[in-house]
C-alpha positions in Angstrom: -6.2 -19.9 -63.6 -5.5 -16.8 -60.6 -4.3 -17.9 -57.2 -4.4 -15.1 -55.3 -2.6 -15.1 -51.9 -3.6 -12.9 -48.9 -0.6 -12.1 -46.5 -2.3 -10.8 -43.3 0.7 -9.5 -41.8 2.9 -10.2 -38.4 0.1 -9.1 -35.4 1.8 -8.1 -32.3 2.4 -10.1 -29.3 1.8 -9.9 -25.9 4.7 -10.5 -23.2 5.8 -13.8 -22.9 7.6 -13.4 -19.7 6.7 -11.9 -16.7 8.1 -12.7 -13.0 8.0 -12.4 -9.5 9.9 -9.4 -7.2 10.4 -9.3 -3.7 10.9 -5.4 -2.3 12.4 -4.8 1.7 10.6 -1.8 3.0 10.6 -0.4 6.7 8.1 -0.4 9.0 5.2 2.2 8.8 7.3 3.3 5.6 5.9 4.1 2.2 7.8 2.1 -1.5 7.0 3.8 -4.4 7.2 1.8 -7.3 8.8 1.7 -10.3 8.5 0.1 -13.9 11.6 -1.7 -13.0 10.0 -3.2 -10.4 7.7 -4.8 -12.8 10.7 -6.0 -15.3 13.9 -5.5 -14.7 14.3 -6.7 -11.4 11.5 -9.5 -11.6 12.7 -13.1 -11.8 12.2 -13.9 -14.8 12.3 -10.5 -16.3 9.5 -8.9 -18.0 10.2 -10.2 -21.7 7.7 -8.9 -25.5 8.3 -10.6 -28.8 8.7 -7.2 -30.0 10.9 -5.4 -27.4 8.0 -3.1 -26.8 7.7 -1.4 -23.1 5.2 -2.1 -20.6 1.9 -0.3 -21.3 -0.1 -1.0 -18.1 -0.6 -3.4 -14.6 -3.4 -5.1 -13.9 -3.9 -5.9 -9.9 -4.9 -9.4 -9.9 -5.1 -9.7 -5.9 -4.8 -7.1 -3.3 -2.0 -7.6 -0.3 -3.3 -9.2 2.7 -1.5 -6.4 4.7 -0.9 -3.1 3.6 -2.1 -1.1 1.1 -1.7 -0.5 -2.8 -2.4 3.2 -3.3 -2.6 4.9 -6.7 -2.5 8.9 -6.3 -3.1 8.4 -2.6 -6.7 6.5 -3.4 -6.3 2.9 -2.4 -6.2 0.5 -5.2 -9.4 -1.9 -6.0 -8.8 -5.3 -7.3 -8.7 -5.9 -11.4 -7.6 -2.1 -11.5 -5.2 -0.9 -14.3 -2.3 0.8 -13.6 -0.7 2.6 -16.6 3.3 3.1 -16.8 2.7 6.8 -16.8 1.5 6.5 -13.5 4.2 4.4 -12.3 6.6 6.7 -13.7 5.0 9.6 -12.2 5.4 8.1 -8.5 1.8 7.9 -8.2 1.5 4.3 -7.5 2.9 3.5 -3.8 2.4 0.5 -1.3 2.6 1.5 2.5 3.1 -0.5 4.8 1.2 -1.2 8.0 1.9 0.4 11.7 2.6 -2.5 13.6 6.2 -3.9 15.5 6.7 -7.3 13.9 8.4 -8.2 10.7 6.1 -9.5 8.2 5.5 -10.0 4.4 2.8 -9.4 2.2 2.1 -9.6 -1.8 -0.4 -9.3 -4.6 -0.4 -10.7 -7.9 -0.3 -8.9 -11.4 -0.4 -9.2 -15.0 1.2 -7.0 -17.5 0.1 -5.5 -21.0 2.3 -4.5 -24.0 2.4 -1.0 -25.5 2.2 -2.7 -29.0 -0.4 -5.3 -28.9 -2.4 -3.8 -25.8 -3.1 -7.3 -24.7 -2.1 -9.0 -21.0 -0.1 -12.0 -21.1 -2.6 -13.9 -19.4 0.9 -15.6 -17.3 0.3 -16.4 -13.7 3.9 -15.6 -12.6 3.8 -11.6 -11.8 3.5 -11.5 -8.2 5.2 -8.4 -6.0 6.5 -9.6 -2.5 6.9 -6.4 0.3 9.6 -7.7 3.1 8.5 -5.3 5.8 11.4 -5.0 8.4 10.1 -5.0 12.6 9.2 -1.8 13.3 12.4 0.2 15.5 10.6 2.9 18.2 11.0 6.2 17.1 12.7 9.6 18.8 10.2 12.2 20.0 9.0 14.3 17.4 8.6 17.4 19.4 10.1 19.1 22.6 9.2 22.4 22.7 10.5 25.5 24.8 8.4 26.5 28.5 8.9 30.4 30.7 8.6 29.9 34.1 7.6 32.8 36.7 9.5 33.3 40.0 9.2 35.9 42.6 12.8 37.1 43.7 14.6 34.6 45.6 12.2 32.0 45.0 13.4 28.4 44.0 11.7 26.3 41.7 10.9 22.4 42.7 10.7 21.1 38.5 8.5 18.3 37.5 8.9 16.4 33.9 5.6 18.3 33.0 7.8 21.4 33.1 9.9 19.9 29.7 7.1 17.8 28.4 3.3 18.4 28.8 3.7 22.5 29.8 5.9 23.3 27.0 5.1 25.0 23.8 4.3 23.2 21.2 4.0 20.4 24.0 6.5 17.1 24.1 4.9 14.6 21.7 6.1 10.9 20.5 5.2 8.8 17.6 4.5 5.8 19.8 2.7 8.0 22.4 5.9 6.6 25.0 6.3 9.0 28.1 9.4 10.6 28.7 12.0 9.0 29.6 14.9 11.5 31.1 15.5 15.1 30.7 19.5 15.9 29.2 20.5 19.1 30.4 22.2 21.1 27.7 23.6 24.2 28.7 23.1 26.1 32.3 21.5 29.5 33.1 24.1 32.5 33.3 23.0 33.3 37.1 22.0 30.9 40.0 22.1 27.4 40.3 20.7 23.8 38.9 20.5 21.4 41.6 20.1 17.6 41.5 19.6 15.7 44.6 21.7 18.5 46.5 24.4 19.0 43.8 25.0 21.1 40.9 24.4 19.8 37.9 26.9 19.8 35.1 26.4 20.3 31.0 25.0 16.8 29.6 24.1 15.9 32.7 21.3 12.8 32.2 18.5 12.8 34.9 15.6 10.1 34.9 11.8 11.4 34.7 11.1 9.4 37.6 14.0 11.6 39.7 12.7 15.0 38.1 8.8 14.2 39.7 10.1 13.0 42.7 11.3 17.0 43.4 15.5 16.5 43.1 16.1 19.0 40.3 15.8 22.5 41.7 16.8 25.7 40.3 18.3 28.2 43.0 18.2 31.5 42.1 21.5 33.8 43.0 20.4 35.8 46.2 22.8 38.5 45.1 21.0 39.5 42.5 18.2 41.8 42.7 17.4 43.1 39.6 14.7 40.9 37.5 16.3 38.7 34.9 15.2 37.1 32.3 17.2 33.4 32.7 17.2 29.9 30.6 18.4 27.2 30.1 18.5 24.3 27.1 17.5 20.7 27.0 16.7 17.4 25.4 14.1 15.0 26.0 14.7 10.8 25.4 11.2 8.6 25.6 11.1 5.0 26.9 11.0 3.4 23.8 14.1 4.8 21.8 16.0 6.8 24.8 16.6 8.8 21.8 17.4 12.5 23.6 15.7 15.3 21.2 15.4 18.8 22.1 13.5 20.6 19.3 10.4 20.3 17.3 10.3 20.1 13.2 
């Protein structure tokens, strides 16, 4: 009599452990994630009978707010997102414009390298703690030439630093100007506030600059045509952040 006996060999096994991750991001800011966001720093950590790496994600829900992005294309549910693509940088949540703190998630599953298979747990999901958003600094204040005949004063209004400058004064919020900062003060004639010279660093309110109290007074003496200037910095409402260039 033959027994025979068929071994059919040790299959490989999907993960047996996949967990949950919470990530603090700043407003209007972009995370980019990482594998170790989908094991090592999940609770429990991402665990596979046979040690073997993460192959790919599967996006079980989408985030309420925000968006999943993978290459810059924004991520449908079910899709698969494959460790090289992780690794890469390509796959990146950004968070929405808006001034409250809030939090958002979406679920996942994981597959093995070895076995190819998801574990089929209901414990991946990825939590984004998006701080309040803080109001931004201008992001441009740009230079401006202004024309005089000789002797001629000049009566400056805040479209003068802001709207008549090149490139023109812009803010990420779209706040109006806030005050003008004067920096340094032209070689010849005068800068006048409300009667007075004004003095390096000296902070004047937009409201004070359009009601006509910072004049420049040329030097009388003086005849020859000059070329004159002056530097400055411009805050917004919002931050009162003083900037006084562009990128």
């Amino acid at each position: 009599m033959l027994y025979t006996i068929t071994n059919q060999g040790l299959s490989n096994g999907r993960p047996v452990s996949i967990g949950a991750n919470t990530i603090s991001i700043l407003n209007r800011a972009t995370h980019i994630f990482t594998l170790a966001n989908f094991t090592t720093q999940t609770s429990p950590a991402y665990s596979d009978p046979e040690g073997d790496a993460l192959s790919y994600v599967k996006i079980l829900t989408l985030p309420p707010a925000g968006t999943l992005k993978l290459s810059g294309v924004a991520v449908q549910l079910n899709d698969l997102i494959i460790s090289a693509n992780i690794s890469a940088g390509n796959f990146t949540y950004e968070a929405n414009d808006v001034s409250p703190a809030y939090s958002s998630f979406f679920k996942f599953d994981i597959a093995d390298v070895g076995s190819q298979s998801l574990s089929g747990l209901n414990t991946g999901i990825m939590t984004m703690s998006v701080a309040s958003a803080v109001n931004a600094a201008p992001t441009c204040v740009g230079n401006n030439i202004i024309s005089k005949a000789y002797g001629q004063n000049h009566v400056f209004s805040m479209a003068d630093f802001t709207t008549n400058t090149t490139p023109a004064y812009s803010d990420p919020e779209s706040d109006d100007p806030y005050a003008l900062k004067v920096l340094t003060l032209p070689a010849n004639g005068t800068l006048n506030f409300n009667g007075s010279a004004v003095v390096v660093n000296q902070e004047i309110l937009a409201t004070e600059v359009n009601s006509g109290l910072l004049i420049y007074v040329p030097n009388a003496a003086v005849t020859d045509a000059q070329s004159l200037s002056f530097t400055f910095a411009v805050s917004d409402v919002g931050s009162k952040i003083f900037v006084s260039s562009c990128p």
